[in-house]
Each structure stands twice: as C-alpha cells, then as structure tokens.
matplotlib code that plots the C-alpha trace (Angstrom):
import matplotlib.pyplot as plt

x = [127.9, 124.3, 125.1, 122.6, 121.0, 122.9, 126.3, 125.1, 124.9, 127.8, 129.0, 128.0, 129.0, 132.5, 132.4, 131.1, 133.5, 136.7, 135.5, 135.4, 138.4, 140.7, 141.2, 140.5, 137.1, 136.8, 134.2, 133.8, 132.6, 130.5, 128.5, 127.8, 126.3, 124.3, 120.7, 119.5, 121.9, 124.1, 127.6, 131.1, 131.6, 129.1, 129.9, 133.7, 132.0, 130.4, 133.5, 135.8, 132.7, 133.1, 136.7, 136.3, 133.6, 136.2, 134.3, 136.8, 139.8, 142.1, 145.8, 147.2, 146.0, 145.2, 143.7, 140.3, 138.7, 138.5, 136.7, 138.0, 137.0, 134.2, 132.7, 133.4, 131.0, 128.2, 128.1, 127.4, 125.7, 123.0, 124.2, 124.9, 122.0, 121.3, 122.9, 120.7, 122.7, 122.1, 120.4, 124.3, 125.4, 123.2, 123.4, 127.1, 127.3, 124.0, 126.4, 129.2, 127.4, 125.5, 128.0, 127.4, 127.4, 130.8, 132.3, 132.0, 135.8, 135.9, 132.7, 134.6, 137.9, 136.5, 133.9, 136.8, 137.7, 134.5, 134.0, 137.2, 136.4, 133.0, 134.2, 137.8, 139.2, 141.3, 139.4, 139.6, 137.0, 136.9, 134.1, 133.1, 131.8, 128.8, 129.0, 132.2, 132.5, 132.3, 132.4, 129.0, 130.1, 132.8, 132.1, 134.3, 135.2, 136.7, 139.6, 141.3, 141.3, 144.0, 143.4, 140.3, 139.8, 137.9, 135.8, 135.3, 131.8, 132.5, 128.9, 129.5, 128.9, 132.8, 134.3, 138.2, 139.3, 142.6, 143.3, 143.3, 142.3, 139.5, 136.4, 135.2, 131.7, 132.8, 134.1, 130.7, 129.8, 133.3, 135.6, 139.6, 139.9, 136.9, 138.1, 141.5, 140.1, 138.0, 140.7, 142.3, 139.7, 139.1, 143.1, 142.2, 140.0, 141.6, 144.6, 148.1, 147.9, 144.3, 144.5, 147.3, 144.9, 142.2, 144.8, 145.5, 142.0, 141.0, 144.7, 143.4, 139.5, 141.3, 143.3, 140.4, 138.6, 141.4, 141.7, 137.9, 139.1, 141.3, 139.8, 141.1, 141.6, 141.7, 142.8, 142.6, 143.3, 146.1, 147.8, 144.7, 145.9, 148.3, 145.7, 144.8, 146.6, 146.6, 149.2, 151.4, 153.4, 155.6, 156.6, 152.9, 151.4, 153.8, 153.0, 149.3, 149.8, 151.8, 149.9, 146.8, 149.2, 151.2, 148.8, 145.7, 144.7, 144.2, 142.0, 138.3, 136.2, 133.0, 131.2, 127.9, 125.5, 124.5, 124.3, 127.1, 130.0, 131.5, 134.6, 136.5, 140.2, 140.8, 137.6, 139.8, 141.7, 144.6, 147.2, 148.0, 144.5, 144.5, 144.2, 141.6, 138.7, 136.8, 133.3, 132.2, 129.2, 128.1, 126.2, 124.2, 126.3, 124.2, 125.3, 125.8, 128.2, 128.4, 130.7, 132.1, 133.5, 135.6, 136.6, 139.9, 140.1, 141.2, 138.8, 138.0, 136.2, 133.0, 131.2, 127.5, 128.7, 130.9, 127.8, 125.9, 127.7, 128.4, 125.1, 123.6, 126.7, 126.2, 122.5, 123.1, 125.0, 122.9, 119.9, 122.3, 123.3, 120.1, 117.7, 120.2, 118.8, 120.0, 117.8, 115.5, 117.3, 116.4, 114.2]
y = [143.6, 141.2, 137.9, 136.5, 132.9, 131.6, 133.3, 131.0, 128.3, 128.3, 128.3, 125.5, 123.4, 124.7, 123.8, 120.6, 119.9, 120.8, 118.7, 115.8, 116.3, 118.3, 119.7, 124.0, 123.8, 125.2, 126.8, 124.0, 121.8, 124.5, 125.1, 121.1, 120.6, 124.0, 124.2, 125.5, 126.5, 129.0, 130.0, 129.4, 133.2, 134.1, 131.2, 132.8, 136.2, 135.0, 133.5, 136.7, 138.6, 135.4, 136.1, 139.7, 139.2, 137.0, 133.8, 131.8, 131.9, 131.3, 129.5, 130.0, 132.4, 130.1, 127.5, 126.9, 128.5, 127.1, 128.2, 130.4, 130.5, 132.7, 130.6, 127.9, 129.7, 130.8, 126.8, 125.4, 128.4, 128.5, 126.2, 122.7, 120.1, 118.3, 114.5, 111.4, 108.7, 105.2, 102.5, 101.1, 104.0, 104.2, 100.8, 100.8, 103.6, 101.4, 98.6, 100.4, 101.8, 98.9, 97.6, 97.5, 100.7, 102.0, 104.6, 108.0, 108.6, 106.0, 106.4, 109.8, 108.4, 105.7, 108.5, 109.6, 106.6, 105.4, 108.7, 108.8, 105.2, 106.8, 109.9, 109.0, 112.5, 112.9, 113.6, 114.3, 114.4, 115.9, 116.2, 119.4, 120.8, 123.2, 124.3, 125.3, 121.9, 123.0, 120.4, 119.2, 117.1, 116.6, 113.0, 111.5, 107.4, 106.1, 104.3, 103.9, 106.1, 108.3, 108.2, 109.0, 109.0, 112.3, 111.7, 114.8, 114.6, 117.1, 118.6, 117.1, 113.0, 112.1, 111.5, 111.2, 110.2, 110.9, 109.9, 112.5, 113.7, 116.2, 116.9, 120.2, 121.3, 125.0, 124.7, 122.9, 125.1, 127.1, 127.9, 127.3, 131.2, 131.1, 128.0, 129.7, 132.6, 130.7, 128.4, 132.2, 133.0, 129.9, 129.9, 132.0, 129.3, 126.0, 124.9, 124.7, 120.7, 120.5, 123.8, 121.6, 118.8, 121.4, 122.5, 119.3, 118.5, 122.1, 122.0, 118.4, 119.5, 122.9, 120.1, 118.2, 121.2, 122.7, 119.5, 119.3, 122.6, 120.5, 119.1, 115.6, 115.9, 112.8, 112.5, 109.9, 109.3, 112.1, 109.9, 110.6, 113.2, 111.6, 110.9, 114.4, 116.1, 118.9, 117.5, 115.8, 118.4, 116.2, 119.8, 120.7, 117.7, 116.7, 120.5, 119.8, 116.1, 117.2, 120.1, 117.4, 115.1, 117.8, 120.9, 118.7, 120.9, 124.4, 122.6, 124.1, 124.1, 125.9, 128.0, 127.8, 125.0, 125.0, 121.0, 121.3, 124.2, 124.7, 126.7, 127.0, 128.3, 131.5, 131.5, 129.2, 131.2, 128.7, 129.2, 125.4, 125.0, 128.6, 126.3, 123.8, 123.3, 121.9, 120.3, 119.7, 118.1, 118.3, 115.6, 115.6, 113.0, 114.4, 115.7, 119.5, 117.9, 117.5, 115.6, 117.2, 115.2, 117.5, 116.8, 117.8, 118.2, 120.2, 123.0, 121.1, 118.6, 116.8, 119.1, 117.2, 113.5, 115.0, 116.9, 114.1, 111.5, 113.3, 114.8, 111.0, 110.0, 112.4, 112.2, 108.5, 109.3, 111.9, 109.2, 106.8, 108.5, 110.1, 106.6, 103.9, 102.9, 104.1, 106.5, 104.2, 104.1, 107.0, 106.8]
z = [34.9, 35.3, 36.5, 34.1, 33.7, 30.8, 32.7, 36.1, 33.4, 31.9, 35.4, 36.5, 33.4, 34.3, 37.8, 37.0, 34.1, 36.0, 39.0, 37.0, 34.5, 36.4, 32.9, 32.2, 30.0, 27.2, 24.9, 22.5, 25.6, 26.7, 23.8, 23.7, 27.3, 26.3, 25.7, 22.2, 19.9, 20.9, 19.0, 20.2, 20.4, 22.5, 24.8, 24.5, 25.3, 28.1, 29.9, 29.9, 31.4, 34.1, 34.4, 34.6, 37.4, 39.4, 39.2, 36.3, 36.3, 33.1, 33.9, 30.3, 27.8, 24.8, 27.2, 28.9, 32.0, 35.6, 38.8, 41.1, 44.9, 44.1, 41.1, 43.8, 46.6, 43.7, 42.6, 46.4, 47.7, 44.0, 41.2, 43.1, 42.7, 45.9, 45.7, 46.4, 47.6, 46.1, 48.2, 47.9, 49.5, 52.4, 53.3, 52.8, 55.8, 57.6, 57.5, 59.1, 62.1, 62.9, 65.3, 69.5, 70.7, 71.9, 74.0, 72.6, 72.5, 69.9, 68.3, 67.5, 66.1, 63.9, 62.8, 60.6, 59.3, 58.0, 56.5, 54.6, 53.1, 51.9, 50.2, 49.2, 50.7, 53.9, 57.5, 60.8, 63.3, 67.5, 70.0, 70.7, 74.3, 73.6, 77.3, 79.9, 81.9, 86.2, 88.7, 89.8, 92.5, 95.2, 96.8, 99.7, 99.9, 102.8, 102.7, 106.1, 109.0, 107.7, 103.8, 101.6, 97.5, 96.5, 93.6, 91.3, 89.1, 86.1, 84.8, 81.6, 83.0, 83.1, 87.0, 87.5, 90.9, 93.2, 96.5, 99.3, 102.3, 102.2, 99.7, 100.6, 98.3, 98.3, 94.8, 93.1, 89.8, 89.8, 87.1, 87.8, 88.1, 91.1, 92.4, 93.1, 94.9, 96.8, 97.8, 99.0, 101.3, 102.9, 104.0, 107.5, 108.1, 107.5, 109.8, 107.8, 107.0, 106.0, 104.3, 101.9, 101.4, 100.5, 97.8, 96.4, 95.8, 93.8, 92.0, 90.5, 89.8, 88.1, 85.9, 85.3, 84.2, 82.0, 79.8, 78.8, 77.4, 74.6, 72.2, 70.9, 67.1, 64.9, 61.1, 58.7, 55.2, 54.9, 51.8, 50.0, 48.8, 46.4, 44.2, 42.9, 40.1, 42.4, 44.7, 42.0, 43.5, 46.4, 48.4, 48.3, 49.1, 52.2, 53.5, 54.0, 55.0, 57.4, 58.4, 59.4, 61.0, 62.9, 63.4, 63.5, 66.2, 64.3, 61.9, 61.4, 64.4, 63.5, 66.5, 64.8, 65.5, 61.6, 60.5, 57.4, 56.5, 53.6, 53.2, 50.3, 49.4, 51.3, 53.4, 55.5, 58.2, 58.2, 55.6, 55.1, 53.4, 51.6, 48.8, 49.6, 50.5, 54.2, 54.3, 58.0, 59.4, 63.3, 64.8, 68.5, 71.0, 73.8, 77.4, 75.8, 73.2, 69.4, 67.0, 64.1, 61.1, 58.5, 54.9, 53.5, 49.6, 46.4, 45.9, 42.4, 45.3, 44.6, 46.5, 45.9, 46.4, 50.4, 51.4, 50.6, 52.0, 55.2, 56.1, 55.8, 57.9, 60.4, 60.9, 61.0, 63.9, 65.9, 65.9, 67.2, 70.0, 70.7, 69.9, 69.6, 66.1, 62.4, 60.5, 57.5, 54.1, 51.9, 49.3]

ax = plt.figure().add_subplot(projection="3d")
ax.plot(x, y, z, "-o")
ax.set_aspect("equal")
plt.show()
C-alpha cells in the first residue's frame, strides 16, 4: 500500500491535532483543515489504510484515530515544520545564560533547569567524556623531609591531590588495567617500603581514573509530569518520576556526535520510557567533552516547539564555552 501525499497529509493533521488536544481526531476535523474539497468517506478511507500501515492507531472502535510510534517517527523524520522561536523566546534563554561564567559542573546542572522552565517537560542533563581520561602528569611537592603531596594531572584538565611519599612518571598515559601491571613489574625493583608508597600513589590515580568513568546525571522538573492527561494515571506517573529520580543513570546517553536525537516510544531501550518519548541535544564544553541536555515527555510531545527550544539552548551554550559570548538573536 503507496504512502501517498494526501495519506502524509492527513498525517500530519493527526499528529498535530492530537498533540494539541490530547483528544483521538476524527474525520470530520480532518476534512476541515483539508485542502479542496474532499468527502468525509474518503478521508475515513484513508485513515484505516493509515491504521492498517501501522502509523494510527484507533483506541475505541467508534472513536477517532491517534499516532502510533511509527506515525510519530514519519511526522519528525518528513512531516514536522521547523519552529522559529519568537524574539521573546530567544531573549528569554539570552537572559538566562547571561550570567558570570561558572564552573562547568554547574553550568551542567542548572543546564537542566533552565531548560525545563523553557519547554514545560521534565529534564536531565550530564557531561559527557568524548575521550578515556589517562594521567598526563605525576608532580611531587615537598612537604617536610619525610612527607610529600603527589599531584596527579588527569588528561582531561582536572588535578586531585593526596599526600604521599613517592611520584614515579612510569604510569603517565596508562589505563588502571596497565597501571596495575606495571606496578607488577616494577616490584623486583623497588625495596618493600617504597614499593608500598609506589602502590598507594597508582591505587589513587586508578580511582581517579575510574570515576571520570561515571557520569553525573541531573534531573529536573519530574512533577511535570502531572500535567499531561497521559499520566492522570498516579501508578504510571510515580513509575517514571521515580524512574528519573532513582535510575537517572540508565537514562539516554547517545554515542553519536549528531547535534539533536529523537527517540520515541519503543525506540527507547529502557522499559520505564517504552511509552514516551526523549529529545536530546549535545553541546561543545571543550577539553574532549560535550554536554547533553534530554527532554522527557508523552509521545503526544510538541515535538517542533522542544527541538526548537533546545537546539537554540544548546548552541547558546557551545558558543559560550567555546567564545564566552551568546550567539545574536535569530531573525
């Protein structure tokens, strides 16, 4: 069966319709936002051959039609017109990020915040390393004649520091796992108490290492929620509240660099959010890292306004980090 024009049509006045109502649509509604004139029965025609190609779905059998997961994906991938924000808008998120610059870590966690306040949907946002952190640096600081602090530079600009009692460059540029075996072979060569020391300082540089490897995960906006007729349901509402609150960890993380991801329903692996839908946008901190700001909603989400909103918010905050200035208002 063709996937013709007037069937992508009709489509999109369903997706669009049901975004906005949360109500099934209907053929009577159809056949007014329709150009030309164009009966009620073919309209109806045209919606079971959209139900039978998996695209609408229909909840009752006298009522209207609404989109599934695949009419979803068609709309954003074809159908969806591309959202200007208002001059409103973009100073509204101008206004936000205008303040002194701040340390990344909370760049990052406010980066949900102002996000949720934009769109009116839950968020959560982490910082992700592009890159496996090593140690670039091992730098010794006298304290007394029996004590020193060993300094460990990571490769991605942080530096932790413990007292001890050695700083030996053998491990510059090594994973934990080579760090380890080096530590092994060196153990013929180092006496007993300096061969400890030597062990204390690669036991806290693996440590070091290990926890760049978690990513910090920060959510806001959960009770949004609340406010769609899709979560009038308390049991199903407090499962994915929870789930961000609780299990903010195993939410999306995208391995590709692309700018903005989409995934709707069941294209997310997670069974918590089987039935919604995530919009997340990546933005350039610098030093091999990237931001990533996610957007938690119904499937019936405003799919236009979010990707809107978000991709201004998160080139707003790529030129920030990169040039220290907010990208000019758009047109």
């Amino acid at each position: 069966m063709e996937l013709t024009d007037r069937k992508k049509q009709i489509l999109k006045i369903v997706v669009e319709s049901y975004i906005n109502t949360a109500e099934p649509v209907g053929s009577k509604a159809i056949v007014e936002q329709m150009p030309g004139k164009i009966s009620s029965a073919t309209i109806r025609n045209e919606l079971a051959d959209l139900v039978e190609m998996g695209y609408l779905e229909q909840p009752h059998t006298s009522a209207g039609r609404v989109p599934s997961a695949k009419g979803y994906r068609l709309y954003v991938n074809e159908l969806m017109e591309r959202k200007a924000l208002s001059p409103e808008e973009t100073a509204k998120i101008n206004d936000a990020l205008s303040g002194q610059m701040k340390q990344v870590d909370q760049v990052i966690s406010q980066a949900g915040q102002m996000v949720s306040s934009f769109v009116g949907y839950p968020t959560y946002a982490v910082a992700d390393h592009r890159t496996v952190a090593t140690v670039q640096r091992f730098e010794l600081i006298s304290v007394s004649e029996s004590s020193f602090i060993a300094v460990v530079m990571l490769s991605d600009n942080r530096v932790k520091s413990q007292l001890s009692h050695l700083l030996n460059t053998h491990f510059v540029g090594a994973a934990p796992e080579q760090m380890n075996a080096t530590l092994m072979s060196l153990s013929d060569q180092v006496s007993g108490q300096w061969f400890l020391l030597l062990n204390r300082v690669t036991e806290y540089a693996c440590t070091l290492l290990e926890e760049t490897q978690h990513q910090q995960v920060f959510t806001n906006g959960a009770s949004q929620l609340l406010k769609f007729p899709e979560f009038r349901d308390i049991d199903k509402a407090h499962d994915l509240m929870s789930f961000m609150v609780d299990n903010k960890e195993d939410l999306p993380v995208p391995q590709s660099d692309a700018p903005m991801q989409i995934l709707i329903g069941p294209e997310n692996v997670n069974d918590a959010l089987k039935e919604s839908s995530v919009v997340i946008a990546s933005y350039d901190i610098g030093d091999n890292m990237r931001g990533l700001v996610g957007v938690v909603g119904p499937t019936r989400m405003d799919y236009a306004a979010v990707a809107a909103r978000l991709s201004y918010f998160a080139e707003s905050l790529s030129r920030m980090f990169g040039k220290k200035q907010l990208p000019e208002d758009i047109q």
